[in-house]
N, C-alpha and C positions, 0 to 999 in steps of 0.2 A: 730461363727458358719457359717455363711451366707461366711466368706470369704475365709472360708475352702470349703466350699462348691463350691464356684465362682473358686478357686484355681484346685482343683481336676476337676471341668468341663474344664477350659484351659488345662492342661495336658492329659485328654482323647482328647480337638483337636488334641494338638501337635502331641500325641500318631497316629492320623488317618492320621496325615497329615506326619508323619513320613514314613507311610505302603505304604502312595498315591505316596509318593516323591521314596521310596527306586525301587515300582514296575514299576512305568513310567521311572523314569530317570536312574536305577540302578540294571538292571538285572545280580546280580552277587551271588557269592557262597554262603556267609553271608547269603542272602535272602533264596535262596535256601535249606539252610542248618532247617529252619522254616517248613520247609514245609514235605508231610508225605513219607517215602523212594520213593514208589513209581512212585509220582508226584519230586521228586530230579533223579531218572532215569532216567524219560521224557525228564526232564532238560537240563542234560548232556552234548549231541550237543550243545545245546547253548552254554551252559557254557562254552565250550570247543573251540567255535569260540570267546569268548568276547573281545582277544586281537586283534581281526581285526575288531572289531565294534570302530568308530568315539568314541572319548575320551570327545570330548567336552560334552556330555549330561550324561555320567557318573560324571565328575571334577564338574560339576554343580549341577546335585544331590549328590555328598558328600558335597557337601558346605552346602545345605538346609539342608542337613542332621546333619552336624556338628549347626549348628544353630540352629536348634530345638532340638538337644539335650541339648544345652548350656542353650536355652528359659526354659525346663523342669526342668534343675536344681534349673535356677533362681527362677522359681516359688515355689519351696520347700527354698530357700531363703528369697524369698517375705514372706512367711508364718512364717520364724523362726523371721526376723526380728519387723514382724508386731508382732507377739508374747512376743516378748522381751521389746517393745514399751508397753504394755499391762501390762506387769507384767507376763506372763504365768513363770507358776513351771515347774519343769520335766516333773511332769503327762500331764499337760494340751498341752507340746509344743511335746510329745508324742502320745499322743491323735490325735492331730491335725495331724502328718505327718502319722502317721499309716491309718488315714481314706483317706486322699490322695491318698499315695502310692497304699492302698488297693482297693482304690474306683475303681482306675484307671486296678488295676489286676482284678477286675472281672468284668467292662468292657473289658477289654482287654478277658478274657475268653468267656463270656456269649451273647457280641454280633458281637469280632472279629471271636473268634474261634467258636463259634456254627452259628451266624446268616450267618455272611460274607463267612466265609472258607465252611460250609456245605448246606446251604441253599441258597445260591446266587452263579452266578458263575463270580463273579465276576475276582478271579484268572486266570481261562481259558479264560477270554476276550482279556489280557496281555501277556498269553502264550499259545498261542492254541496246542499247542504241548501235552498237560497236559490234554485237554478235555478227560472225558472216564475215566480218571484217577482214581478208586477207595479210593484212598486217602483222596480227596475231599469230601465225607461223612465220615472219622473219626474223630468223633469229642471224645477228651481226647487222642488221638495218642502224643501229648506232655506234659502230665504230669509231668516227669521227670524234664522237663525244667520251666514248671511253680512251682516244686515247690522248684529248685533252685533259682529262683527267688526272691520267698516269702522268702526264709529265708535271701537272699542275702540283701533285700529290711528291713527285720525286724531286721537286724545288724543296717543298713543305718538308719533308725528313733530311735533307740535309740542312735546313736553316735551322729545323729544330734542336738537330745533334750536333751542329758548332755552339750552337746558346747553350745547350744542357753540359756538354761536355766543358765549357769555360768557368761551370756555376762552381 
C-alpha cells in the first residue's frame, strides 16, 4: 500500500512538472486546446505567431515532455512489476493501478482544475494576453475531457492488471 501510495505521489509530480514544462517552454495548440474557448481566443495571435518564435525552447520542452511522460509510464510499470514480485492476483494489481491512475485524476481535477486554473492566476502570469479572461473561473468547463479520460484510463488498468497478473 505504501508504494502505491509513493507511486501515485511521483506521478502527480510528473503530472505538475508536465503542466510547468508544457506552459514555459511550449506555448502551442495542444496546451491551448485545455484551456476554456474563451481563454483559446485570447490565444490565437500567439498561436498564430509560434512559427516565428525561436525553436530551440520549444525542441527542449518536447524532450522534457517526452520524458516525463516515458518516467509516468514507468512508474505504472514499477508498480506492475513490484506487484508480480509480490504475488499480486488480477484484483489486487487492479486495485493498485486504479488508485494511481485515479489518485492522480482527481488531483489533477481538484487542485489543478479548481485551485491552479480558478483560484490562482497562475495561467495569466505565462499569458498575459488571457488576464480578464472569464474562462479562468470555470471550473468543470472540461468535463467531457475528463471523463474520456477516466474511461480511457479504466480500459488502461484493467489491460495492465490481466498482463501483469499472467507474468
Amino acid at each position: 500500500m505504501l508504494l502505491t501510495l509513493l507511486l501515485t505521489l511521483c506521478n502527480i509530480v510528473l503530472l505538475c512538472l508536465m503542466i510547468l514544462t508544457a506552459t514555459v517552454f511550449m506555448p502551442y495548440r495542444g496546451l491551448a486546446k485545455n484551456f476554456p474557448q474563451d481563454v483559446q481566443e485570447a490565444l490565437k495571435p500567439r498561436l498564430d505567431q509560434i512559427d516565428r518564435q525561436p525553436k530551440a525552447p520549444r525542441i527542449f520542452g518536447g524532450i522534457l515532455i517526452i520524458i516525463m511522460c516515458l518516467l509516468f509510464v514507468a512508474v505504472f510499470m514499477i508498480g506492475g512489476i513490484e506487484g508480480t514480485h509480490r504475488g499480486f492476483s488480477f484484483g489486487q494489481h487492479l486495485l493498485r493501478f486504479l488508485m494511481i491512475a485515479f489518485g492522480v485524476k482527481a488531483f489533477d481535477i481538484i487542485a489543478l482544475d479548481y485551485f491552479l486554473l480558478t483560484k490562482t492566476s497562475f495561467f495569466p502570469r505565462f499569458f498575459p494576453e488571457t488576464k480578464g479572461c472569464a474562462g479562468w473561473q470555470q471550473f468543470g468547463y472540461n468535463r467531457k475531457q475528463h471523463l474520456r479520460q477516466s474511461i480511457f484510463m479504466l480500459i488502461c488498468c484493467f489491460g495492465m492488471s490481466f498482463v501483469f497478473s499472467r507474468m
